[in-house]
N, CA, C and O atoms as a Maestro MAE file, in Angstrom:
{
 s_m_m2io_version
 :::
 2.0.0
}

f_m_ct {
 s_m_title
 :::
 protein
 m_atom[344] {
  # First column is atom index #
  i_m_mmod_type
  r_m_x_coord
  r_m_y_coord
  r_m_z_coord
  i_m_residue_number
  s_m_chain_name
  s_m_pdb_residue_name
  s_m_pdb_atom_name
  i_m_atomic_number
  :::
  1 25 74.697 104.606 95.673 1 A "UNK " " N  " 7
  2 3 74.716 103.417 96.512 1 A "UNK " " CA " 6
  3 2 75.401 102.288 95.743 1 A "UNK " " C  " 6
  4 15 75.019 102.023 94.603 1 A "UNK " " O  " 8
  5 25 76.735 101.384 96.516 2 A "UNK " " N  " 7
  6 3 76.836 100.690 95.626 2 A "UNK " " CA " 6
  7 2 76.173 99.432 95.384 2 A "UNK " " C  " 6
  8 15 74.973 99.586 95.610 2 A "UNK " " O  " 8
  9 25 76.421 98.326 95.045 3 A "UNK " " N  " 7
  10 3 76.129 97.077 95.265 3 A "UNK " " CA " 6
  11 2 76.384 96.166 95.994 3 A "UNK " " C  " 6
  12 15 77.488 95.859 96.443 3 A "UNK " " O  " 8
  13 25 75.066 95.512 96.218 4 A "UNK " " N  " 7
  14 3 75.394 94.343 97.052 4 A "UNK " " CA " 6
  15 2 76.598 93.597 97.187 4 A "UNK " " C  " 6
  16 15 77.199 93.316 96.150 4 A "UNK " " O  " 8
  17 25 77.156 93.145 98.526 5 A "UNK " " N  " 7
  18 3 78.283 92.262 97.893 5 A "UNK " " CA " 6
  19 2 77.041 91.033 98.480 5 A "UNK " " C  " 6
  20 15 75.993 91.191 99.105 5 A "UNK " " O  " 8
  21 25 77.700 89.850 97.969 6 A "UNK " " N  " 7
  22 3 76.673 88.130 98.087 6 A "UNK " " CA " 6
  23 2 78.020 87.465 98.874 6 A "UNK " " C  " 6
  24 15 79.231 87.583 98.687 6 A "UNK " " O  " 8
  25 25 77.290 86.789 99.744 7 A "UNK " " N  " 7
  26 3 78.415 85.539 100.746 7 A "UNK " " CA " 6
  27 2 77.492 84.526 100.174 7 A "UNK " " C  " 6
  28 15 76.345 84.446 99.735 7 A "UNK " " O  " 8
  29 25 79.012 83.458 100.486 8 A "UNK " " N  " 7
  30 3 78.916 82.207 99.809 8 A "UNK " " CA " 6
  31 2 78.670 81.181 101.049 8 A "UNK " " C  " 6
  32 15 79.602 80.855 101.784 8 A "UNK " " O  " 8
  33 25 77.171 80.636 101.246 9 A "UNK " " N  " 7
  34 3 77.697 79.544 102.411 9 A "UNK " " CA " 6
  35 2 77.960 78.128 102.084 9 A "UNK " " C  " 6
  36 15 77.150 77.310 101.646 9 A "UNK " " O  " 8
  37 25 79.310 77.942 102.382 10 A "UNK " " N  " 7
  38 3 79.598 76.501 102.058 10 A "UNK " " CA " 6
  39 2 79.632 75.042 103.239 10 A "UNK " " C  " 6
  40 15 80.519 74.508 103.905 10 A "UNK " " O  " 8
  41 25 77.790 74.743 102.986 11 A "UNK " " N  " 7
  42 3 78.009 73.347 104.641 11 A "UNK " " CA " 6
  43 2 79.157 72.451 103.930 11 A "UNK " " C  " 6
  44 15 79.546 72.279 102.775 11 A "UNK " " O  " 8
  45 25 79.570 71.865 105.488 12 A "UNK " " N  " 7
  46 3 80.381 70.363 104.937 12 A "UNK " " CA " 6
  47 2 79.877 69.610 106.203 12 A "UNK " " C  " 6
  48 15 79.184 70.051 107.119 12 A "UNK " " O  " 8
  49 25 80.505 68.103 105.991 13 A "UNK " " N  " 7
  50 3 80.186 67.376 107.135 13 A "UNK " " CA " 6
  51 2 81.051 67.410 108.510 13 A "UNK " " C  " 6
  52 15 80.862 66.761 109.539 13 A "UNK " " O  " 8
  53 25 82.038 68.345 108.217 14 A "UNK " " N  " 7
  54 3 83.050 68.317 109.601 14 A "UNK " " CA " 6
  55 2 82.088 68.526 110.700 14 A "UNK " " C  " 6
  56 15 80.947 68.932 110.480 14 A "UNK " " O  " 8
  57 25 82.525 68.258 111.865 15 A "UNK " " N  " 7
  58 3 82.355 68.018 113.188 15 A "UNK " " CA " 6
  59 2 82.671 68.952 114.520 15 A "UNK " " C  " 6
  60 15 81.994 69.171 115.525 15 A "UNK " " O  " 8
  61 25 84.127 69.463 114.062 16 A "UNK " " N  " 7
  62 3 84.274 70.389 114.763 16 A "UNK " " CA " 6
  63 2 85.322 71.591 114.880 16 A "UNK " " C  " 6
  64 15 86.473 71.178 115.019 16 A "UNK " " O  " 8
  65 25 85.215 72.754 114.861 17 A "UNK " " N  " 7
  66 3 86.035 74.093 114.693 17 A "UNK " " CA " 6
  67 2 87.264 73.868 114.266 17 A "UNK " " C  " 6
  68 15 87.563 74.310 113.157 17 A "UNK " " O  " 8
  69 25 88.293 73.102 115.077 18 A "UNK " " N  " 7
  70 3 89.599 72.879 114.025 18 A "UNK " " CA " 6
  71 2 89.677 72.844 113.231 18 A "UNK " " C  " 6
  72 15 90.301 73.552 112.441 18 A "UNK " " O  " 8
  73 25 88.622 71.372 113.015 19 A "UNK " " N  " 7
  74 3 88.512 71.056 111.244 19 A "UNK " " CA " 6
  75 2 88.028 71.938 110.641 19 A "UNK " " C  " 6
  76 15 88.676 72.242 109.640 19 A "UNK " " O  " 8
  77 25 86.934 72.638 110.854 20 A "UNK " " N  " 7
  78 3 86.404 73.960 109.968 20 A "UNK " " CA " 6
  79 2 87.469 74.561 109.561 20 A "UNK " " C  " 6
  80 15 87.612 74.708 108.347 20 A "UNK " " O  " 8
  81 25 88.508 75.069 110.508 21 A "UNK " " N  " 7
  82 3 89.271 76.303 110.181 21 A "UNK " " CA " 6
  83 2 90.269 75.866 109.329 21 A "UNK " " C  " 6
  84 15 90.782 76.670 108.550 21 A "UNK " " O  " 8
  85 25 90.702 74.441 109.372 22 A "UNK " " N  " 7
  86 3 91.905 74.147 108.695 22 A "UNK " " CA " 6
  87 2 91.235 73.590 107.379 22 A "UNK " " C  " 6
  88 15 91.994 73.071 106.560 22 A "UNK " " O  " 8
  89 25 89.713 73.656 107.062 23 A "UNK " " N  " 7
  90 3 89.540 73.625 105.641 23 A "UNK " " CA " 6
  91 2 89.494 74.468 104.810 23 A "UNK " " C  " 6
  92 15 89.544 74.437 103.581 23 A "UNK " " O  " 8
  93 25 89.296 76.015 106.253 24 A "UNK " " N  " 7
  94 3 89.178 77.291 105.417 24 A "UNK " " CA " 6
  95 2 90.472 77.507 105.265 24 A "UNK " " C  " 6
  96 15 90.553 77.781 104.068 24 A "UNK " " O  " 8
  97 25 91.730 77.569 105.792 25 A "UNK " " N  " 7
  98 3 93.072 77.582 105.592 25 A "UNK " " CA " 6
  99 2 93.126 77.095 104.452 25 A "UNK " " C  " 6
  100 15 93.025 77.957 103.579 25 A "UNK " " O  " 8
  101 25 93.266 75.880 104.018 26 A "UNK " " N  " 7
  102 3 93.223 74.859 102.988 26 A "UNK " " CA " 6
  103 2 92.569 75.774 101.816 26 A "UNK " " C  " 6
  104 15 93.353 76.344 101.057 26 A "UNK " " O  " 8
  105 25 91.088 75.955 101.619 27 A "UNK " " N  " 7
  106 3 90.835 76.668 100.777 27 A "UNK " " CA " 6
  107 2 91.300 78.373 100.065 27 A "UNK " " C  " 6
  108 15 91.320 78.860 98.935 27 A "UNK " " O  " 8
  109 25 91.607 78.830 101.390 28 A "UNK " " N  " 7
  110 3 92.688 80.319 101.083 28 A "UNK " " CA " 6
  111 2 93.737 79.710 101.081 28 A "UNK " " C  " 6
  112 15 94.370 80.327 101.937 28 A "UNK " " O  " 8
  113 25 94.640 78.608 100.574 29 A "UNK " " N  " 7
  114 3 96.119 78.973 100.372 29 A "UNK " " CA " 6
  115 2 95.972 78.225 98.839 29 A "UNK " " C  " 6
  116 15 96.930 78.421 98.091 29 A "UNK " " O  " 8
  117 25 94.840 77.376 98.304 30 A "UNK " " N  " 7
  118 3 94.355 76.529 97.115 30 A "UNK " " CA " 6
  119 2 94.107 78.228 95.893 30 A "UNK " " C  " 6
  120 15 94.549 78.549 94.790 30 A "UNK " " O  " 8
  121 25 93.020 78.990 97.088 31 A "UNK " " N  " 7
  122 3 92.401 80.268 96.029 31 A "UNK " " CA " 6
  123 2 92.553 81.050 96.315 31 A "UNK " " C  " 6
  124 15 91.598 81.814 96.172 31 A "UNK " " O  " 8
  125 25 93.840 81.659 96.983 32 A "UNK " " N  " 7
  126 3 94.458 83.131 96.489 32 A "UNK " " CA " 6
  127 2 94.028 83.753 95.692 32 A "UNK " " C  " 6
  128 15 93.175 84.638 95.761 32 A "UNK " " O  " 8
  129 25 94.536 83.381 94.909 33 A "UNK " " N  " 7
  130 3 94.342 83.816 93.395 33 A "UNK " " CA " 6
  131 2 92.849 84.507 92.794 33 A "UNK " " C  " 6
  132 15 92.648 85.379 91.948 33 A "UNK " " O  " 8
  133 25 92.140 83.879 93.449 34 A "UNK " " N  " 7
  134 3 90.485 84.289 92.697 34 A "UNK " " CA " 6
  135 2 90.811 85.596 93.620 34 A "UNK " " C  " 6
  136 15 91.391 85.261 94.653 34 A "UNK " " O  " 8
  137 25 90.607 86.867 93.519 35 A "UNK " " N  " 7
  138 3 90.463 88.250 93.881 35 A "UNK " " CA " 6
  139 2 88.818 88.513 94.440 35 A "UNK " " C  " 6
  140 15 88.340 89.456 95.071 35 A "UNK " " O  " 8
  141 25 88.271 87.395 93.972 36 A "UNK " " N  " 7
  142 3 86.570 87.849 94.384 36 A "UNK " " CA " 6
  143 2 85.854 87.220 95.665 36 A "UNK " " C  " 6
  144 15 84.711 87.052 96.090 36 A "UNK " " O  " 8
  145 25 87.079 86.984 96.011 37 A "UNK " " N  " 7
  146 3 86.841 85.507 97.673 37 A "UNK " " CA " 6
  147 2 87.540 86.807 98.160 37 A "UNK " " C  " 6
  148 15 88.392 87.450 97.547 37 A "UNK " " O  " 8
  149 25 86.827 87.154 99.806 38 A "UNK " " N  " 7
  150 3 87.855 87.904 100.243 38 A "UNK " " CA " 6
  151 2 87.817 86.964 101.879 38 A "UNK " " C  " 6
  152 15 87.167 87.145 102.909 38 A "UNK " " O  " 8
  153 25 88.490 86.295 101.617 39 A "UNK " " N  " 7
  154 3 88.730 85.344 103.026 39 A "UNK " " CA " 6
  155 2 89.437 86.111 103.856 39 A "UNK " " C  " 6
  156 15 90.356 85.446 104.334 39 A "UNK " " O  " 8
  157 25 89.426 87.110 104.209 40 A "UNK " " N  " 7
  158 3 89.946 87.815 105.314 40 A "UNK " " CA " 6
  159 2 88.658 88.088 106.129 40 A "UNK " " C  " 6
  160 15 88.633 88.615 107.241 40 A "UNK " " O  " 8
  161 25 87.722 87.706 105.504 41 A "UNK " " N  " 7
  162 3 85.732 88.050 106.365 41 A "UNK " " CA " 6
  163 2 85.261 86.935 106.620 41 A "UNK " " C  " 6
  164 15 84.124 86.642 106.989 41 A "UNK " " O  " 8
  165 25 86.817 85.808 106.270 42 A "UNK " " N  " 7
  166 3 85.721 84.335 106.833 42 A "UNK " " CA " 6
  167 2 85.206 83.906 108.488 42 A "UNK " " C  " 6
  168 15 85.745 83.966 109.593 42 A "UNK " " O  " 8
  169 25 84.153 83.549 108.084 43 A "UNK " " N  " 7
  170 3 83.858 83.046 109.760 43 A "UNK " " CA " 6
  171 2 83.034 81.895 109.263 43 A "UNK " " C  " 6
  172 15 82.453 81.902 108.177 43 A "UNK " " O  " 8
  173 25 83.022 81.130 109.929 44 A "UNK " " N  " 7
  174 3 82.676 80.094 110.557 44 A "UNK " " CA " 6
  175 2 81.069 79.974 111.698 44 A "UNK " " C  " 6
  176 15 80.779 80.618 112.706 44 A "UNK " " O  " 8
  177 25 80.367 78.941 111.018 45 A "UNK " " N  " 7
  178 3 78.931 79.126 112.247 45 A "UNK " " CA " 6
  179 2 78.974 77.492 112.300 45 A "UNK " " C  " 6
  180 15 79.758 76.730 111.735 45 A "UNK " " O  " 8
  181 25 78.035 77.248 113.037 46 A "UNK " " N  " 7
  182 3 77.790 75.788 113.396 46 A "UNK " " CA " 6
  183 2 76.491 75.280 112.472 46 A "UNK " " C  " 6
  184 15 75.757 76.269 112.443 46 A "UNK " " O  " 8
  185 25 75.911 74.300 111.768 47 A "UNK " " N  " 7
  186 3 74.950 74.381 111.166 47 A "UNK " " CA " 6
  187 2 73.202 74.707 111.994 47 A "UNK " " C  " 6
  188 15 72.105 74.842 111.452 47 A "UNK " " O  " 8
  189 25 73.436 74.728 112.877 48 A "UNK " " N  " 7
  190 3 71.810 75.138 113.707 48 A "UNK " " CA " 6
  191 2 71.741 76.495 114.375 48 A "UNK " " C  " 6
  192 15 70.814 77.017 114.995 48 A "UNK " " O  " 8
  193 25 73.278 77.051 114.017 49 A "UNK " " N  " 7
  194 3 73.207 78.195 114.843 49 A "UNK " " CA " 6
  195 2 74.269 79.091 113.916 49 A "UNK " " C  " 6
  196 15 75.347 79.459 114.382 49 A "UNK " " O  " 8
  197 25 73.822 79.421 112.466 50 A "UNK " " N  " 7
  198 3 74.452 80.648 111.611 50 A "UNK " " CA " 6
  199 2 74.253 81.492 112.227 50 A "UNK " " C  " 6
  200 15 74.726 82.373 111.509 50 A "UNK " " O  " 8
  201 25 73.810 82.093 113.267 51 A "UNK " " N  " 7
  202 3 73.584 83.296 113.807 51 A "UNK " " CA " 6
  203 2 74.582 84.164 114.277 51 A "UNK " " C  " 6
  204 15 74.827 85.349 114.048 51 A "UNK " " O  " 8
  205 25 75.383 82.845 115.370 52 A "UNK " " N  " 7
  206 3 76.697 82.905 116.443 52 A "UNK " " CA " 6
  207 2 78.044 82.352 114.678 52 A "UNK " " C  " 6
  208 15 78.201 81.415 113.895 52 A "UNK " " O  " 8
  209 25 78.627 83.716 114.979 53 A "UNK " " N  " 7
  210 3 79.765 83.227 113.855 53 A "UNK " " CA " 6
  211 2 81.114 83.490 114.704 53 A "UNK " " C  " 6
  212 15 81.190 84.199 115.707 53 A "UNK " " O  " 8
  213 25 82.308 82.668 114.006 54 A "UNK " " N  " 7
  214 3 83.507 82.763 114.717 54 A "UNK " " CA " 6
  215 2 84.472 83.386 113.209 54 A "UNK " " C  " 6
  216 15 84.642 83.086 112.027 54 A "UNK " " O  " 8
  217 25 84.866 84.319 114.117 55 A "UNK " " N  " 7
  218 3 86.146 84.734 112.733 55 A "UNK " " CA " 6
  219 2 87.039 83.849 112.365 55 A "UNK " " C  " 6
  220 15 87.334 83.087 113.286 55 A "UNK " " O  " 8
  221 25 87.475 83.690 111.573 56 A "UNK " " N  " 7
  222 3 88.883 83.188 111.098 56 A "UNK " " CA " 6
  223 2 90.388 83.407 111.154 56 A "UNK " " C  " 6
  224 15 91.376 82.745 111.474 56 A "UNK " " O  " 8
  225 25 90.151 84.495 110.751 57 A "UNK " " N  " 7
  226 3 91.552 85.653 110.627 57 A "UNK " " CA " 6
  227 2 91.217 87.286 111.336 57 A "UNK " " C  " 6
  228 15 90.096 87.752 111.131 57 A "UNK " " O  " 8
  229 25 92.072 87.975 112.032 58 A "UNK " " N  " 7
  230 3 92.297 88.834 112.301 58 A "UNK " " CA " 6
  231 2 91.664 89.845 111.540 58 A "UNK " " C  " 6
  232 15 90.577 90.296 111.902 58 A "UNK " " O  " 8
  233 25 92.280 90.271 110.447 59 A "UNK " " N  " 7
  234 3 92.171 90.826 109.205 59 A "UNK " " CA " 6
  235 2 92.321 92.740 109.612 59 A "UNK " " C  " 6
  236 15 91.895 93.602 108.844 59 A "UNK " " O  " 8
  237 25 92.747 92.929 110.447 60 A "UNK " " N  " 7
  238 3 93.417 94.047 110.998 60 A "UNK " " CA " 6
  239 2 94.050 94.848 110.014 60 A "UNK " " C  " 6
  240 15 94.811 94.208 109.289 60 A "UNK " " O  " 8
  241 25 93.945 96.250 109.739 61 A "UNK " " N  " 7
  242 3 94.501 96.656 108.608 61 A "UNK " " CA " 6
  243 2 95.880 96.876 108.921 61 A "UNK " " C  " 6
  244 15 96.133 97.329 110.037 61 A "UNK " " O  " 8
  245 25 96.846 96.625 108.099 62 A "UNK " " N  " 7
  246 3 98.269 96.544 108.623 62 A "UNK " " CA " 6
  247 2 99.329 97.458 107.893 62 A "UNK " " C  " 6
  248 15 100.347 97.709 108.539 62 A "UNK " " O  " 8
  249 25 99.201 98.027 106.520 63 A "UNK " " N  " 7
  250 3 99.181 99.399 106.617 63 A "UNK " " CA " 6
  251 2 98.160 99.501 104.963 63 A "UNK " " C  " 6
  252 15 97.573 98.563 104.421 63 A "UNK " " O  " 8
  253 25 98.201 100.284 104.707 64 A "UNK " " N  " 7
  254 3 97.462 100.533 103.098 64 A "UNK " " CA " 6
  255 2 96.463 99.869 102.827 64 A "UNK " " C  " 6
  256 15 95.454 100.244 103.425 64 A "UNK " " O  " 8
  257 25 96.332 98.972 102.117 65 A "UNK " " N  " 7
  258 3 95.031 98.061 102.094 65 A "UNK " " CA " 6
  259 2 95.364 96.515 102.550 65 A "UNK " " C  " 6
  260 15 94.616 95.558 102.348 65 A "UNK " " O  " 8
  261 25 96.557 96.473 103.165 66 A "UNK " " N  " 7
  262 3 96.935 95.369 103.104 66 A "UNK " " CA " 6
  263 2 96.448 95.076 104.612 66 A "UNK " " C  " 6
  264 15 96.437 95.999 105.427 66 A "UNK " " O  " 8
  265 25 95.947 93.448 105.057 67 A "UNK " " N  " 7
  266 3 95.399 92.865 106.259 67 A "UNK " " CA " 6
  267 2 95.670 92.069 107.047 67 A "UNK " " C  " 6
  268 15 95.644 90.965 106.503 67 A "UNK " " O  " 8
  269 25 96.038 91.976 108.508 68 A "UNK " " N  " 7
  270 3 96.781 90.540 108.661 68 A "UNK " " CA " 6
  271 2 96.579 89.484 108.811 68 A "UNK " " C  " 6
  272 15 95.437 89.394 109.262 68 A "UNK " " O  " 8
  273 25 97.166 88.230 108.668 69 A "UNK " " N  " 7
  274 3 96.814 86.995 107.704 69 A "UNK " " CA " 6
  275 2 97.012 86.545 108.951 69 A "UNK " " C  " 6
  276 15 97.427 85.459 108.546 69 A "UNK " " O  " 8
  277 25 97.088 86.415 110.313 70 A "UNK " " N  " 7
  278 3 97.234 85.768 111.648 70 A "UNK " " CA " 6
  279 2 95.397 85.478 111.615 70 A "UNK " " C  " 6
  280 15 94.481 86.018 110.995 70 A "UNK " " O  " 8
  281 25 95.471 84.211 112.745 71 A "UNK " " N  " 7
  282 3 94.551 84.084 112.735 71 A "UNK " " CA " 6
  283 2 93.745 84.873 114.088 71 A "UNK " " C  " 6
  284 15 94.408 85.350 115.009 71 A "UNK " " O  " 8
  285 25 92.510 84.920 114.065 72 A "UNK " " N  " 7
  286 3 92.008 86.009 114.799 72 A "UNK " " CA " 6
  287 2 92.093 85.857 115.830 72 A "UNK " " C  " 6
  288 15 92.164 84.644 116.024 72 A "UNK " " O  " 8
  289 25 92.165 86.733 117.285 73 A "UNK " " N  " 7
  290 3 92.564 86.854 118.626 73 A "UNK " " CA " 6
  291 2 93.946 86.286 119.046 73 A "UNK " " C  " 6
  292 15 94.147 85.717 120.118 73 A "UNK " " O  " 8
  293 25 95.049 86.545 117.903 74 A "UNK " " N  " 7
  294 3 96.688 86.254 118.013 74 A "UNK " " CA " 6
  295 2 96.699 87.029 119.183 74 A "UNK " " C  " 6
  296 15 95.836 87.744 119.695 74 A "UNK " " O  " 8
  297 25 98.363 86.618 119.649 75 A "UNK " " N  " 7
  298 3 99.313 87.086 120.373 75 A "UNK " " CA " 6
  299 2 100.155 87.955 119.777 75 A "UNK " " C  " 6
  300 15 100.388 87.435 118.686 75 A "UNK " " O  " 8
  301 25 100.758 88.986 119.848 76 A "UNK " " N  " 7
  302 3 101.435 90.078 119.611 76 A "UNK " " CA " 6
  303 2 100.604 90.687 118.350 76 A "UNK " " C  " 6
  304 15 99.411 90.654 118.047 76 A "UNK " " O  " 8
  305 25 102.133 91.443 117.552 77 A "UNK " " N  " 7
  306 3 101.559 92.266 116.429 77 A "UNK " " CA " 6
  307 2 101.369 91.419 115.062 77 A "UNK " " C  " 6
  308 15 101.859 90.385 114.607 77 A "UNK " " O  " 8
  309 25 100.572 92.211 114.706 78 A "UNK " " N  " 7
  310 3 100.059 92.058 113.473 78 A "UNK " " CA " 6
  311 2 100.674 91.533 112.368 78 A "UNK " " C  " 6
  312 15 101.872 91.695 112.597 78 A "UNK " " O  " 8
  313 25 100.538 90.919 111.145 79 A "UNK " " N  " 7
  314 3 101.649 90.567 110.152 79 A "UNK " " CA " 6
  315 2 100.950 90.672 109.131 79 A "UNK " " C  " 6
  316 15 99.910 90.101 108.805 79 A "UNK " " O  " 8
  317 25 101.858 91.791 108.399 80 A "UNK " " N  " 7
  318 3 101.653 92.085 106.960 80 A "UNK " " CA " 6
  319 2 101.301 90.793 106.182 80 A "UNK " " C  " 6
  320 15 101.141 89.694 106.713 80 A "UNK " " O  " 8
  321 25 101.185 91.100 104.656 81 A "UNK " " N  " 7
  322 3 101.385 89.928 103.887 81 A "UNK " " CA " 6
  323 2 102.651 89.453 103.483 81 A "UNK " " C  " 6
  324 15 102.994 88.282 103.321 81 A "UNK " " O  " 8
  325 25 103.664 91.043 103.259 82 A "UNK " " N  " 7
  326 3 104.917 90.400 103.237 82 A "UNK " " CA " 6
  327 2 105.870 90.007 104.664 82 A "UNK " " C  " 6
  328 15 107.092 89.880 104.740 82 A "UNK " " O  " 8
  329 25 104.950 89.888 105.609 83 A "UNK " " N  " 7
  330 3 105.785 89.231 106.689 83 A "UNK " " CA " 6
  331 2 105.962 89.848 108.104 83 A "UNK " " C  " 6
  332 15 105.923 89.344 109.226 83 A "UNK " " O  " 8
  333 25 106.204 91.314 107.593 84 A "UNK " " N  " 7
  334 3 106.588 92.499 108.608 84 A "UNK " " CA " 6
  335 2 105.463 92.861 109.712 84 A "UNK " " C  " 6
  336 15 104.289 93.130 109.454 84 A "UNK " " O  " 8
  337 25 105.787 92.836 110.415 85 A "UNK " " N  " 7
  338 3 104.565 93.197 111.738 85 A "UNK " " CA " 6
  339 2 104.272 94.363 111.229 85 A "UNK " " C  " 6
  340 15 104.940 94.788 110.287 85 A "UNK " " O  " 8
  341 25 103.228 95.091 111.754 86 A "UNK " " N  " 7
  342 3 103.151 96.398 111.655 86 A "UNK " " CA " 6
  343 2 103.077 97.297 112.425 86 A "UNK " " C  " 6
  344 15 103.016 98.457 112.016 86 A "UNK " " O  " 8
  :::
 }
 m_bond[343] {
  # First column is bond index #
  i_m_from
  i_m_to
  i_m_order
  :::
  1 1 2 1
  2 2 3 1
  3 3 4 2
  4 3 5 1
  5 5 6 1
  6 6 7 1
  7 7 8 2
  8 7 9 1
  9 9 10 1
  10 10 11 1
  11 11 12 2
  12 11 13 1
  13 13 14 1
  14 14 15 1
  15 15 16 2
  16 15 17 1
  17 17 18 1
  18 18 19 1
  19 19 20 2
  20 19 21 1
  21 21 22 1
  22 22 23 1
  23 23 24 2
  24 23 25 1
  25 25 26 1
  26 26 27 1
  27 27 28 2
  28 27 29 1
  29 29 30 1
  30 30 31 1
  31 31 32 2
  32 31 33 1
  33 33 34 1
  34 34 35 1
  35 35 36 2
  36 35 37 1
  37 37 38 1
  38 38 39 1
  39 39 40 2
  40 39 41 1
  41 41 42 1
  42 42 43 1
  43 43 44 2
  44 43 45 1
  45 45 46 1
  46 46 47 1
  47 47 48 2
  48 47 49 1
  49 49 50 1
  50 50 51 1
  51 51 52 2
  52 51 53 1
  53 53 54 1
  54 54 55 1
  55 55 56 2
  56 55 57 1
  57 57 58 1
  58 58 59 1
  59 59 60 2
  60 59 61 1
  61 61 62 1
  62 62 63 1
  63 63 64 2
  64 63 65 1
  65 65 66 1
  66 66 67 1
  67 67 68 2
  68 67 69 1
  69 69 70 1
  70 70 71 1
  71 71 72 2
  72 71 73 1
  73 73 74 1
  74 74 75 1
  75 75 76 2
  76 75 77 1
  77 77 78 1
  78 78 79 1
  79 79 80 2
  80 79 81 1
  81 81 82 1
  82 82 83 1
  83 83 84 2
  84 83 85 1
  85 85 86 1
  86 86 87 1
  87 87 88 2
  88 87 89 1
  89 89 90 1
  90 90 91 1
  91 91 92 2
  92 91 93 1
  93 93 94 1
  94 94 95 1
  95 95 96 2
  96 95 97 1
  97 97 98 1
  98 98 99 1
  99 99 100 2
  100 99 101 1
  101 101 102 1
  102 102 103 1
  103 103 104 2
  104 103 105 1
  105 105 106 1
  106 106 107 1
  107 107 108 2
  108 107 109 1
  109 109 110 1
  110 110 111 1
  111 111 112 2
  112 111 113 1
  113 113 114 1
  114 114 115 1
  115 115 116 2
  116 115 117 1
  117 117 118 1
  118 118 119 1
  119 119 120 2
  120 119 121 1
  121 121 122 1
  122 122 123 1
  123 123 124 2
  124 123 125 1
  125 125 126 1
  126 126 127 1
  127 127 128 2
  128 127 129 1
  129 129 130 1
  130 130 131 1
  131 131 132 2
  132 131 133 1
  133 133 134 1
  134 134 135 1
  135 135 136 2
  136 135 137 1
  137 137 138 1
  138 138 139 1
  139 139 140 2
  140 139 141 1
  141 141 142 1
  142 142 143 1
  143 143 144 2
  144 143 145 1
  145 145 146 1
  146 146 147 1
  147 147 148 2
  148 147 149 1
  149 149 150 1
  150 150 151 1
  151 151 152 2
  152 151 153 1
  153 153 154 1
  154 154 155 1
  155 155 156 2
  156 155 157 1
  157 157 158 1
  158 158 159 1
  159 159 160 2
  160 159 161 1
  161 161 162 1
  162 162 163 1
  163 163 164 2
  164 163 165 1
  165 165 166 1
  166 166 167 1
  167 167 168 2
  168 167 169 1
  169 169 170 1
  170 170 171 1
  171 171 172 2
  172 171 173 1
  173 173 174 1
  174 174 175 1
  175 175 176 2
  176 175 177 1
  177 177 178 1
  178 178 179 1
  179 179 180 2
  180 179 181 1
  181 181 182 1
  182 182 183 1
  183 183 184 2
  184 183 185 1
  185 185 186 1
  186 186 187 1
  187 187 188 2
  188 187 189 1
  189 189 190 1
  190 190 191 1
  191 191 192 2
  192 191 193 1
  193 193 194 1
  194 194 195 1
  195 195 196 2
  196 195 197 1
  197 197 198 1
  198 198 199 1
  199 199 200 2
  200 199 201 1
  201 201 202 1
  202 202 203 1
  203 203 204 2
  204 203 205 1
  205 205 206 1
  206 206 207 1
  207 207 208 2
  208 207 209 1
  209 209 210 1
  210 210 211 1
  211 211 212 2
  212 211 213 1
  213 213 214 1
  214 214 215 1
  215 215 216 2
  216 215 217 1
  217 217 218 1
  218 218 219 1
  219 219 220 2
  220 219 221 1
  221 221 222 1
  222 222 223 1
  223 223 224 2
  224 223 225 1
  225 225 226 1
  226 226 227 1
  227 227 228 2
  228 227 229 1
  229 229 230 1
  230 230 231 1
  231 231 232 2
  232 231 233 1
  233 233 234 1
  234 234 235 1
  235 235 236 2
  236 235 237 1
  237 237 238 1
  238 238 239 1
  239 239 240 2
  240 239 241 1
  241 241 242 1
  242 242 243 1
  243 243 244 2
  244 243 245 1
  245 245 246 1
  246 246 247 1
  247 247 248 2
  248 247 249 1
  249 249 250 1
  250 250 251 1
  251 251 252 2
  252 251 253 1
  253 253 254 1
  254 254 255 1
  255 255 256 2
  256 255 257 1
  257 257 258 1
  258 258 259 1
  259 259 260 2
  260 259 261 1
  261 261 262 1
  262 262 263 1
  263 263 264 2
  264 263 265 1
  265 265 266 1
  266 266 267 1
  267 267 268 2
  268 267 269 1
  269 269 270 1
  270 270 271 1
  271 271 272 2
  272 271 273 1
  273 273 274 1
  274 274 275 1
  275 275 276 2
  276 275 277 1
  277 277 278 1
  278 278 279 1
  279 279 280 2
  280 279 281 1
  281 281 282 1
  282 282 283 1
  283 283 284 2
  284 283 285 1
  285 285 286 1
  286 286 287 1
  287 287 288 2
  288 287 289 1
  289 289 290 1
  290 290 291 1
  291 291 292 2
  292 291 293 1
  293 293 294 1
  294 294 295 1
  295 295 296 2
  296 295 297 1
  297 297 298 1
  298 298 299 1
  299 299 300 2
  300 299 301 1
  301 301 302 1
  302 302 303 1
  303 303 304 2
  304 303 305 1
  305 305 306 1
  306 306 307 1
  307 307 308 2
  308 307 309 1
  309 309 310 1
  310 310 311 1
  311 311 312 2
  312 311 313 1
  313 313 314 1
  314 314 315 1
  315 315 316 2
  316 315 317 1
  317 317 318 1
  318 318 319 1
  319 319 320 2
  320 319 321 1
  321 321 322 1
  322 322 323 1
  323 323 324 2
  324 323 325 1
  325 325 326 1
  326 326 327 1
  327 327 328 2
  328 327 329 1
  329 329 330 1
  330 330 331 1
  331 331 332 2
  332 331 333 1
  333 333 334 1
  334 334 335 1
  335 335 336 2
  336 335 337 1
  337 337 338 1
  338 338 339 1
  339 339 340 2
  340 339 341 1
  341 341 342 1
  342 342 343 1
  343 343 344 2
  :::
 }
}
């Protein structure tokens, strides 16, 4: 069995879903880099109601391990990381 993975919940004072999403944008294009964030599982809840969550991103496997970086319930196909639909 392996191990737990742990989610991180981070409140802020925003107000409403745009702003949520464009801080989580903001924060995945700041921390790429950290490998141990996997913001392709971000969602979004309201603070009285963590229950009801909203995705962020798609995260559709697009070929190998790679996921697409559109945000979730896009229009057409899918997009790699390097760009290419799949």
């Amino acid at each position: 069995m392996s191990a737990p993975r742990w989610i991180v919940h981070l409140p802020t004072t925003l107000t409403s879903l745009d702003e949520a999403i464009s801080l989580t944008v903001a924060l995945r294009n700041s921390l790429r880099h950290v490998t141990a964030i996997d913001f392709g599982e971000a969602t979004l809840s309201e603070e009285d109601r963590q229950f009801v969550r909203t995705r962020v991103w798609c995260d559709a496997r697009a070929s190998g391990s790679a996921r697409c970086l559109l945000r979730a319930d896009h229009d057409g196909p899918c997009t790699r990381p390097d760009g290419r639909s799949r």
